[in-house]
TIBA-164633 format. One line per field, with one value per residue (C-alpha): residue number from 0; residue in one letter; z, y, x. Coordinates in steps of 0.25 Angstrom, whole numbers, plus 5000, padded with zeros to 4 digits. Layout:
N
seq <- c(NUM,...)
type <- c(A,...)
w <- c(Z,...)
v <- c(Y,...)
u <- c(X,...)
***
This chain:
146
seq <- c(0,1,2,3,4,5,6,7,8,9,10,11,12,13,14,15,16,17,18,19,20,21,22,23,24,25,26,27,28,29,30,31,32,33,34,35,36,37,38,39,40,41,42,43,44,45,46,47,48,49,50,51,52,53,54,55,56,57,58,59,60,61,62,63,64,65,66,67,68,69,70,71,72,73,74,75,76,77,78,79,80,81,82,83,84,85,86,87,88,89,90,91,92,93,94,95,96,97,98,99,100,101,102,103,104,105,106,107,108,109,110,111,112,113,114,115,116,117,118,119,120,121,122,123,124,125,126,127,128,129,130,131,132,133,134,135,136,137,138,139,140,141,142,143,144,145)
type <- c(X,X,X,X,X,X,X,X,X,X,X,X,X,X,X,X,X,X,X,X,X,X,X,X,X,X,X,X,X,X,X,X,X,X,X,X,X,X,X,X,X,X,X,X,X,X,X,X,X,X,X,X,X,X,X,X,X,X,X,X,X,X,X,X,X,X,X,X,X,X,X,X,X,X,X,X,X,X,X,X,X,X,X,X,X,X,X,X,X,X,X,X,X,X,X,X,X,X,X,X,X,X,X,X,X,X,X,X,X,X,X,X,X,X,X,X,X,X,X,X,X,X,X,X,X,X,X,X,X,X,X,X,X,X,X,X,X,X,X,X,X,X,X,X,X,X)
w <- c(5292,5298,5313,5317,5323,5318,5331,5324,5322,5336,5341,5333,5340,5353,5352,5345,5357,5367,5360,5361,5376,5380,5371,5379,5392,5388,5391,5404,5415,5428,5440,5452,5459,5445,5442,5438,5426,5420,5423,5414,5404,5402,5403,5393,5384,5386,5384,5373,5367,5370,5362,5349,5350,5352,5338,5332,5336,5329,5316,5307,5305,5290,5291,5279,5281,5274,5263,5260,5265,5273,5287,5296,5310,5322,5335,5343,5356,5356,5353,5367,5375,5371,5373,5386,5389,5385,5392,5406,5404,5401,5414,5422,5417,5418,5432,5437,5429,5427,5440,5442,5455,5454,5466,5463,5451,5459,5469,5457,5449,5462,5465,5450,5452,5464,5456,5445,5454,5459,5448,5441,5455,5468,5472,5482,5490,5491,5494,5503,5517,5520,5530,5525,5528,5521,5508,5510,5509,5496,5490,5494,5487,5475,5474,5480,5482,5472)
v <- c(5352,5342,5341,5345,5335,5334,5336,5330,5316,5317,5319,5308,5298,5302,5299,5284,5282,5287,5277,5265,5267,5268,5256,5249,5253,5248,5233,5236,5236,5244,5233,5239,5250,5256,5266,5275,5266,5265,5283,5282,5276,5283,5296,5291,5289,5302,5310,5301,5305,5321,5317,5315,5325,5334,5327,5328,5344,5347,5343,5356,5357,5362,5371,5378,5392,5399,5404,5390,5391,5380,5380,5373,5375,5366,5370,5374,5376,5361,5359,5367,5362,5344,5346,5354,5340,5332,5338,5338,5322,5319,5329,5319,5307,5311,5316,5303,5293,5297,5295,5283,5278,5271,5275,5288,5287,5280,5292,5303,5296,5296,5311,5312,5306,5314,5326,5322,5319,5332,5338,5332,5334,5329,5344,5339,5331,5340,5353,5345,5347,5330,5328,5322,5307,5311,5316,5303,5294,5298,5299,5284,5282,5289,5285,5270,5265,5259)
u <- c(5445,5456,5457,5443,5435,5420,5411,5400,5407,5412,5398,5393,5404,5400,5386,5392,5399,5389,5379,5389,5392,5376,5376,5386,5378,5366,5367,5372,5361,5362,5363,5352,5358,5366,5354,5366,5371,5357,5356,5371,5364,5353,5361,5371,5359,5353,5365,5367,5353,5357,5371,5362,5352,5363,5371,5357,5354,5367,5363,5359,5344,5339,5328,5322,5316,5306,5316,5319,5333,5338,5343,5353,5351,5355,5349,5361,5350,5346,5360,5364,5353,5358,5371,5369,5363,5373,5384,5374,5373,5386,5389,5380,5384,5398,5396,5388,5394,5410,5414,5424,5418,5406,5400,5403,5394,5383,5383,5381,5372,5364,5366,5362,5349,5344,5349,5338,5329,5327,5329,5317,5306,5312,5315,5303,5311,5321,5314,5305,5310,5312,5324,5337,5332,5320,5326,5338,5329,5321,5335,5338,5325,5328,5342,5344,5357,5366)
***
């Protein structure tokens, strides 16, 4: 049909040009205190990896049953479940790493890491009754300045 665009060539350009701009970051390395460049990277990559399994997922599955009749099926679950994915590190990397003011991208991106931190087992040092200084100077630790 004219005027309707295909989805799945439109996919595949996106993941062309999410390839080509990880490439093009590659050769750059972080200078010390740009920890947050290198996490950009890695997340572009991720969501770059949840990109193609999400493209890959989508591709019928043939299945032959016990009558010999044969099958398509794509897992639309799975499907759900990637692009739910996707859409949260895009949502991050947008949120961190959008921002015009390079400080302002510092500052989230540090906010972003004590996020992750307790969320993956430092529920301790918040739950633990430290005092302010206490629980500022494991922060410094965790997160030195830029």
């Amino acid at each position: 049909m004219s005027g309707r665009r295909d989805v799945e060539a439109d996919f595949d350009v996106l993941i062309n040009m999410m390839a080509e701009m990880i490439d093009a970051q590659a050769a750059l390395v972080p200078e010390e205190g740009d920890r947050w460049i290198a996490d950009l990277q890695s997340l572009s990559v991720k969501l770059f990896k949840q990109l193609c399994s999400a493209r890959r997922l989508l591709e019928p599955m043939a299945i032959m049953n016990s009558k010999n009749q044969v099958l398509q099926i794509i897992d639309h679950s799975s499907v759900i479940v990637i692009s739910r994915a996707c859409i949260e590190s895009y949502i991050a990397m947008h949120w961190i790493f959008g921002d015009a003011d390079i400080e302002h991208r510092r500052f989230k991106h540090k906010v972003w890491t004590l996020a992750g931190l307790y969320d993956t087992g430092w529920q301790f040092f918040m739950d633990h009754p430290f005092n302010s200084q206490e629980v500022v100077k494991v922060v410094f630790l965790v997160l030195p300045a830029d």
